[in-house]
Each structure stands twice: as C-alpha cells, then as structure tokens.
PLY file of the C-alpha trace (Angstrom):
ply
format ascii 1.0
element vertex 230
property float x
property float y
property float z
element edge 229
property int vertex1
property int vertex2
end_header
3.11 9.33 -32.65
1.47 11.34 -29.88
2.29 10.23 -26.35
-1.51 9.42 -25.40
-0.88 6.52 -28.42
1.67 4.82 -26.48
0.89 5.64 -22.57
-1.77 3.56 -20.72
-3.89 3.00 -17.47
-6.26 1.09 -15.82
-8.27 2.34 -12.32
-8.60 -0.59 -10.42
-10.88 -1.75 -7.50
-9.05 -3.95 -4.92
-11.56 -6.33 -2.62
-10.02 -7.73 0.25
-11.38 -11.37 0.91
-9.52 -11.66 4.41
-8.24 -9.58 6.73
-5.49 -7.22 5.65
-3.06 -6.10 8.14
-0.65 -3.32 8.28
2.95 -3.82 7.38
5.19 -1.77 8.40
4.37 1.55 9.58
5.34 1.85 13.44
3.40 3.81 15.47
5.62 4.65 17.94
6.25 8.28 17.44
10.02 8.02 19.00
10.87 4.85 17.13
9.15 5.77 13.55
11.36 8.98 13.64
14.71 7.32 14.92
14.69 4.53 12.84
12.57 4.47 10.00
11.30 7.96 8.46
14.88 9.39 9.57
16.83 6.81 7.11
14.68 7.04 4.46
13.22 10.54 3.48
13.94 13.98 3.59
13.22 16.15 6.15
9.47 17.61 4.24
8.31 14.24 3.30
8.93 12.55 6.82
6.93 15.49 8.85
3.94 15.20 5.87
3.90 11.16 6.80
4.19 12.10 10.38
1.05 14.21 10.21
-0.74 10.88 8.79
-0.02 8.70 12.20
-3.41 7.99 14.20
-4.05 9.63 17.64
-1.91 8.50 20.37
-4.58 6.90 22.17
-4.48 4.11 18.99
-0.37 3.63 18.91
1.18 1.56 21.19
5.23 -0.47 21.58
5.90 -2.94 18.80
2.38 -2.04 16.61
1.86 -1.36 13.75
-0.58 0.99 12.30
-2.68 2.14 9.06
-1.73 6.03 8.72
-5.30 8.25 8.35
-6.67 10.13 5.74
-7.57 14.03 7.31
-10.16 14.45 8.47
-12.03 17.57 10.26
-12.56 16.71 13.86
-13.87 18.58 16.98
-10.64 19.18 19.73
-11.13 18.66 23.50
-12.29 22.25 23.04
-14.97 22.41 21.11
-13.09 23.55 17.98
-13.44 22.36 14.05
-9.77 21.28 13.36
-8.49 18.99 10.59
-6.76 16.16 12.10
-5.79 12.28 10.79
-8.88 10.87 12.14
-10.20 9.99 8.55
-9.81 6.36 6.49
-7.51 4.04 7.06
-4.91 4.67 4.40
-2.52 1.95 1.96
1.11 3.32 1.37
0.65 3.46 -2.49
4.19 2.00 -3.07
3.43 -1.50 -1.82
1.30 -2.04 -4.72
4.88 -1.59 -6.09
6.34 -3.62 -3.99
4.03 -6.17 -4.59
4.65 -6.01 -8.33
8.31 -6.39 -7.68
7.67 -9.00 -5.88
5.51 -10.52 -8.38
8.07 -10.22 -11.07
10.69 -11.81 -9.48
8.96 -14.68 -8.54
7.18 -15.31 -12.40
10.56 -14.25 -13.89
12.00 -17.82 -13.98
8.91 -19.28 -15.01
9.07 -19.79 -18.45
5.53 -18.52 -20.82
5.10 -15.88 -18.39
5.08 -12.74 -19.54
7.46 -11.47 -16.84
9.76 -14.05 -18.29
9.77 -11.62 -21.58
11.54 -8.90 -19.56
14.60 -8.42 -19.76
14.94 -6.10 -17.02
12.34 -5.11 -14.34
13.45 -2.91 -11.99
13.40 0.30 -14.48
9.87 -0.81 -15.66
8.53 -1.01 -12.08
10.52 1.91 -10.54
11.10 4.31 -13.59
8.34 3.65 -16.28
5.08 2.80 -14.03
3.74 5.24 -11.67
1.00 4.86 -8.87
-2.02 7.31 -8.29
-2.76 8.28 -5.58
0.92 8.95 -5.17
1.12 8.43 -1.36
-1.74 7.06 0.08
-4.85 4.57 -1.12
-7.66 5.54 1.60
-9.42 1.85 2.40
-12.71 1.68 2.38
-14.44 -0.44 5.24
-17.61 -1.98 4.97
-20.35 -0.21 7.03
-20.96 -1.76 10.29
-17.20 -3.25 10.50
-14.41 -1.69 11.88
-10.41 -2.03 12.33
-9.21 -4.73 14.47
-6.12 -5.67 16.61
-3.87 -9.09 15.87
-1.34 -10.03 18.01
1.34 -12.83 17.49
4.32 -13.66 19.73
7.63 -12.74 18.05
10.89 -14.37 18.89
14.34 -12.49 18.32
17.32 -14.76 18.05
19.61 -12.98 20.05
19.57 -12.11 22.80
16.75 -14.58 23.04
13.65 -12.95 23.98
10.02 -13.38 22.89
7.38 -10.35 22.40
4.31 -9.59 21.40
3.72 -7.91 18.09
0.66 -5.81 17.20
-1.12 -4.81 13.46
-3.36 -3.01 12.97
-6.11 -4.82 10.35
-8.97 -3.84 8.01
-11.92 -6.35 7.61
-12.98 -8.95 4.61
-14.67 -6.82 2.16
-12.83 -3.62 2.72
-12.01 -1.92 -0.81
-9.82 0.27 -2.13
-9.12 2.11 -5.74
-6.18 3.49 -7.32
-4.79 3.79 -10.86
-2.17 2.26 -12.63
0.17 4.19 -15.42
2.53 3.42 -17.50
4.58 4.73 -20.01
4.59 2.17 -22.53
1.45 0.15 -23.33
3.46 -3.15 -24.07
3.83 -3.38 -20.69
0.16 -3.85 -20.63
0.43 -7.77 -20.06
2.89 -7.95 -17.41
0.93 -5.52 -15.11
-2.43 -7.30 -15.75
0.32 -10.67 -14.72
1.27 -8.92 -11.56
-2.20 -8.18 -10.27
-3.15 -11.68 -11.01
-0.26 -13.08 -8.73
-1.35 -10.68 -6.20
-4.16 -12.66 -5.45
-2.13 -15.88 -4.33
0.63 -13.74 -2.18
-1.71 -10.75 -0.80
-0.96 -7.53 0.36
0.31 -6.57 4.45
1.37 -8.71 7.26
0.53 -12.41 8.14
0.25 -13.78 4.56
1.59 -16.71 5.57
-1.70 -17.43 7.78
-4.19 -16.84 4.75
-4.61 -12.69 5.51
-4.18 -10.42 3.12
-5.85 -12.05 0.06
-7.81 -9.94 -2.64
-9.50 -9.81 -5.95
-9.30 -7.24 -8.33
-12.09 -5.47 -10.99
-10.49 -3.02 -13.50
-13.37 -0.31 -13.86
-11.93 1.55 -16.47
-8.54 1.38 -18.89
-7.58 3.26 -21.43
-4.92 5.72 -23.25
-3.30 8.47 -21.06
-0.82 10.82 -21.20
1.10 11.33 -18.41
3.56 13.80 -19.83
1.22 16.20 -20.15
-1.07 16.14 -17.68
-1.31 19.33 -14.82
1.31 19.60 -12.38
0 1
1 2
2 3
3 4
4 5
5 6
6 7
7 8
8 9
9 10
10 11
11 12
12 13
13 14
14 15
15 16
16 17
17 18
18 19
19 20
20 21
21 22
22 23
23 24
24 25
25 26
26 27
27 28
28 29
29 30
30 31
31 32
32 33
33 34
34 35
35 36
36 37
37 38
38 39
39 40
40 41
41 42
42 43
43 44
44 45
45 46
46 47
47 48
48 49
49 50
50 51
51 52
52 53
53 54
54 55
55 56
56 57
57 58
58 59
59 60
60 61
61 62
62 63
63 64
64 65
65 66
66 67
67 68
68 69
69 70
70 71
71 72
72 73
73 74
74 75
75 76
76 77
77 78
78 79
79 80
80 81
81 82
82 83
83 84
84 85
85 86
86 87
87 88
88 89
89 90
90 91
91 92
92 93
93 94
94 95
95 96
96 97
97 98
98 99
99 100
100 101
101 102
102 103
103 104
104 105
105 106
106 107
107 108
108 109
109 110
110 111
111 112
112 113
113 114
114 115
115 116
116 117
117 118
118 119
119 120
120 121
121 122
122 123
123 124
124 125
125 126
126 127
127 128
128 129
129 130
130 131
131 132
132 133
133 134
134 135
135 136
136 137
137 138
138 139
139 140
140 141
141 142
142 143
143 144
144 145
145 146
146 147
147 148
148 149
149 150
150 151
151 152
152 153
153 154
154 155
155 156
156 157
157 158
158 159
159 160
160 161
161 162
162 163
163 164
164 165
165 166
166 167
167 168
168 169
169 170
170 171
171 172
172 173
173 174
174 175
175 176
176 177
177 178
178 179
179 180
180 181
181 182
182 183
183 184
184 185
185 186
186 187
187 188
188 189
189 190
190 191
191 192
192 193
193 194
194 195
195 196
196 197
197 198
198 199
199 200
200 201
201 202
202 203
203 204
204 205
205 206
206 207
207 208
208 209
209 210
210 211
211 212
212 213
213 214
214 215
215 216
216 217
217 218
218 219
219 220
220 221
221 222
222 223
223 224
224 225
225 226
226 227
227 228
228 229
C-alpha cells in the first residue's frame, strides 16, 4: 500500500464569531526572554520567535500580544526594510493544544469517537502535524482592526491586584491552515475535535463568550507526507 493510501488532510477555514484574544505570548522583551522562550526552546528557534514580536511602541507590562507576519516597511529613514509589521499571526500549536484539550474532555464520554482511543497523546503529538508549522497569519476584516482588553487580575500571595492586557482580533477575522495525519482512521476524531472547538474557543477570556469559531473544510483529501520536499 502506498503511503498517499493511508495519509490524509483537510485545509480548513477558521471564522471567528467573537473576539479572539491572545494567549500567551508576552510582549515584554525582558520577561518573554527570561522566562518563557529561555525555558522552552533552543537558542535558533527563540531569536526566529523573537524577530516575530510587534514594535515596541505596541508591547507594554503584563500584555499580551499576537506576534506579526514580515512585512516590508519604510524605517525612520526612509529605507525599504522587512520588519514584523505584517498580520497578526496564531501560534500553529494551539490548534494542538486545543485538540488535546478536546480529547481529554470527550475521552470519558462514552460514543465519542475520542472514547475509541486508546491513547492520545502520540496521535496528537507524534502522528498529526500542523501546516503552517509556526504561525497561522489572521486575517481581519477590512475596515476593523486589533483591539485592547483589559481585566483586573488578582495574585494570591502576596495579595495584589493588576491589570492584565490582550491583545484581540475582531468577529469575522479568518484564518486557514491544514491538517495532516498519518493515518486516515484518525479521520473521525479530528473532524470530533474541531467540532468541540466551537463550544471551548481558541485564546484568552473563553470563559466570557470570546474566542468562539466555526469551521469550513475547503478541501480534504489523500497526502503523503513522507514524501513531500524538504
């Protein structure tokens, strides 16, 4: 059996139908090096997500921003230089994280089809793979445009209350990405996951009603992702 006859994909439009805000990318230069790329990546991969935060004039303490797409841009002098100034970008791996999230919340329930698993983590992490592989560029509706929303935050201890800042793309911002797996049996479960994804959303604030979608599935098919170009 050839490999197209088992591997399969699906590129997917994503319509937000509220406000999507960003989850956990800190735009504080100091702090997203320190605590977060530092403990997480190597050295290559956190100075290419680096070169993704927004201009400085966007980031501020305790927000949370979309990284950019590049863009070319004209500097303070005049020049053509490629900068991120582009699209608002999606880290591809929290449609991952979603899924994970999905399956571990359908597991239990039995007649799902994530109840048929017996394990998920391999499926999700080892067996399905995301494209783009870093970043979804969102696409906002002419006319519209990125907003602010703050909450207060409390921390326990020592008790102190602050504001919190994310960034957020408008209702009826898209996006598009594709979906591949290795195995087309899996072919239910992933069509399950995307389903559930639009009763718990995508970024920050769910809880409030943000972050809710819809999906259209523009085009599925056979691939084969162990042999396609480097």
């Amino acid at each position: 059996m050839k490999n197209e006859d088992n591997m399969f994909s699906w590129y997917i439009r994503v319509l937000c139908i509220c406000q999507v805000g960003q989850l956990a990318t800190n735009g504080n230069r100091k702090t997203y090096t320190n605590y977060i790329v530092s403990k997480s990546m190597d050295a290559e991969a956190a100075a290419e997500e680096m070169s993704h935060l927004p201009p400085d004039e966007i980031i501020g303490e305790n927000k949370t921003v979309f990284l950019r797409e590049f863009a070319e841009v004209l500097d303070k002098d005049g020049n053509l230089v490629t900068a991120a100034h582009g699209r608002p970008c999606l880290k591809s791996y929290m449609i991952k994280a979603l899924f994970k999230t999905a399956v571990q919340a359908l597991k239990p329930i039995a007649g799902t089809e994530s109840s048929k698993l017996k394990t998920y983590n391999a499926v999700i992490s080892e067996r399905t793979f995301m494209k783009p592989e870093m970043l979804i560029p969102l696409n906002i509706p002419e006319g519209l445009f990125m907003t602010d929303c703050e909450r207060p935050c409390r921390n326990e201890w020592p008790p102190t209350t602050f504001l919190k800042s994310s960034e957020e793309v408008p209702a009826g911002t898209t996006f598009e990405f594709t979906v591949r797996v290795l195995d087309k049996k899996y072919a239910p479960v992933v069509k399950e996951w995307l389903k559930y994804g639009h009763l718990y959303g995508l970024g920050c604030w769910r809880n409030s009603g943000k972050g809710t979608f819809s999906h259209q599935i523009l085009e599925e098919g056979p691939c084969d992702l162990l042999n396609e170009p480097v």
